[in-house]
C-alpha positions as CSV (number, residue, x, y, z in Angstrom):
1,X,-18.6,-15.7,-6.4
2,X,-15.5,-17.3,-5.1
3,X,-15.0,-18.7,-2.4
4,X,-11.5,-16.6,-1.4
5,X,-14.2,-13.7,-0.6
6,X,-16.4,-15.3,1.9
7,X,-13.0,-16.5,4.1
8,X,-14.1,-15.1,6.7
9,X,-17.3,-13.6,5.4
10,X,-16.2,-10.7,4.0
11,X,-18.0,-10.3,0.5
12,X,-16.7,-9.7,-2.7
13,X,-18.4,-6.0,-2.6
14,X,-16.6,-4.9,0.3
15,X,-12.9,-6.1,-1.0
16,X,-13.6,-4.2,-4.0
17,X,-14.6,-0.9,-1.4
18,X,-11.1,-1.6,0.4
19,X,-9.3,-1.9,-2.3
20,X,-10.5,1.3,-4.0
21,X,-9.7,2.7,-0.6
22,X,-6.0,1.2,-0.7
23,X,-5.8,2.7,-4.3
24,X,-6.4,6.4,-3.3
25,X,-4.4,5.8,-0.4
26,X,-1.1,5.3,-2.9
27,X,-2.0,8.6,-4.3
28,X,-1.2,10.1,-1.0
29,X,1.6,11.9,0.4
30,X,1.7,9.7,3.5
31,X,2.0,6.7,1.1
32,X,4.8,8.3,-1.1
33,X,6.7,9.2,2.6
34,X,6.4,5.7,3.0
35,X,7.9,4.6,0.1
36,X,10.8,7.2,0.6
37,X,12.0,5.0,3.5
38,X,12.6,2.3,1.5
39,X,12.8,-0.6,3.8
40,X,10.3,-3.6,3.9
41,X,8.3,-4.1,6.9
42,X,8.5,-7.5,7.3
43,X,12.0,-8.5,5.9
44,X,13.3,-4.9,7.1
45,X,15.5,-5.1,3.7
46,X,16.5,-1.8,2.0
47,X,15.1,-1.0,-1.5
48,X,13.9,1.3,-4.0
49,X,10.4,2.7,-3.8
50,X,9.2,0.4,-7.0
51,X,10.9,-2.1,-5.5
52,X,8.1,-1.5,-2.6
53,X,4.6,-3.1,-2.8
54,X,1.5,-2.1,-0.8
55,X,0.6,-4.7,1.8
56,X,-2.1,-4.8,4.2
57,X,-1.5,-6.2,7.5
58,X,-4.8,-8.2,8.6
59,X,-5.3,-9.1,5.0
60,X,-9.0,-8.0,3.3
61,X,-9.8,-11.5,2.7
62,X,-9.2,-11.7,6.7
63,X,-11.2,-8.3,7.1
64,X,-8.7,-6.4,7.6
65,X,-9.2,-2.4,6.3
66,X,-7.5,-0.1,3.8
67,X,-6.9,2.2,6.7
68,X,-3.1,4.3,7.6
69,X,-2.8,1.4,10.4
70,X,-3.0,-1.6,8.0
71,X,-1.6,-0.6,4.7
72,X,2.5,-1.3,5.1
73,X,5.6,-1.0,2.5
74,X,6.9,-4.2,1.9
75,X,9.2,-6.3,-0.8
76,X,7.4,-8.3,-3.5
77,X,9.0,-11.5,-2.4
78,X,7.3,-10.7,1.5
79,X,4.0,-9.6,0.0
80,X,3.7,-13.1,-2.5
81,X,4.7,-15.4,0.2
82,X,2.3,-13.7,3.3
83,X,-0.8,-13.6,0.9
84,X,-3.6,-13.8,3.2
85,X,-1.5,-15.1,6.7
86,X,-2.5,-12.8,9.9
87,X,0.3,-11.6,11.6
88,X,0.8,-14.2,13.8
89,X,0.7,-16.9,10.9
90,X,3.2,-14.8,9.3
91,X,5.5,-15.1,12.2
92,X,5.2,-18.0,12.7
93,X,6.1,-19.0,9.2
94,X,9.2,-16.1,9.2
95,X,10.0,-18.0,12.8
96,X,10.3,-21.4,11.1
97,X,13.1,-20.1,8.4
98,X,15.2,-19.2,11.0
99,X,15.7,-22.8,12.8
């Protein structure tokens, strides 16, 4: 096993649970309202639902959950540079661009 799965403990069998959840999630009718919108919710730029990736807040690897709460529409370029940050390490990164 890697070691990405056990960052904070979490094991590799309950990502894969999560993320099965976060699949049938993007099924869903809530999740294709959300897409609709069309605005990140980090970067708050406007765009096209397949320009929309799912992101999870508290990240799995961080044991977060693939609950309604967690699960946000957000731009590629947002979701590839957060990766596993918690929300605070994310504002703090999106707080040092702006200086």
């Amino acid at each position: 096993m890697s070691d990405f799965f056990h960052f904070d403990g979490i094991d590799e069998a309950e990502i894969r649970r999560e993320k099965d959840k976060a699949r049938k999630l993007r099924k869903s009718r809530w999740w294709q309202q959300k897409l609709a919108i069309g605005v990140c919710y980090y970067c708050g730029r406007l765009l096209g639902p397949k320009d929309l990736t799912m992101d999870h807040i508290v990240p799995l690897a961080r044991g977060g959950r693939s609950t309604k709460e967690n699960l946000v529409a957000c731009c590629k370029d947002c979701n590839n540079k957060k990766k596993t940050l918690l929300p605070i390490e994310w504002e703090e990164y999106m707080g040092s661009l702006n200086k």
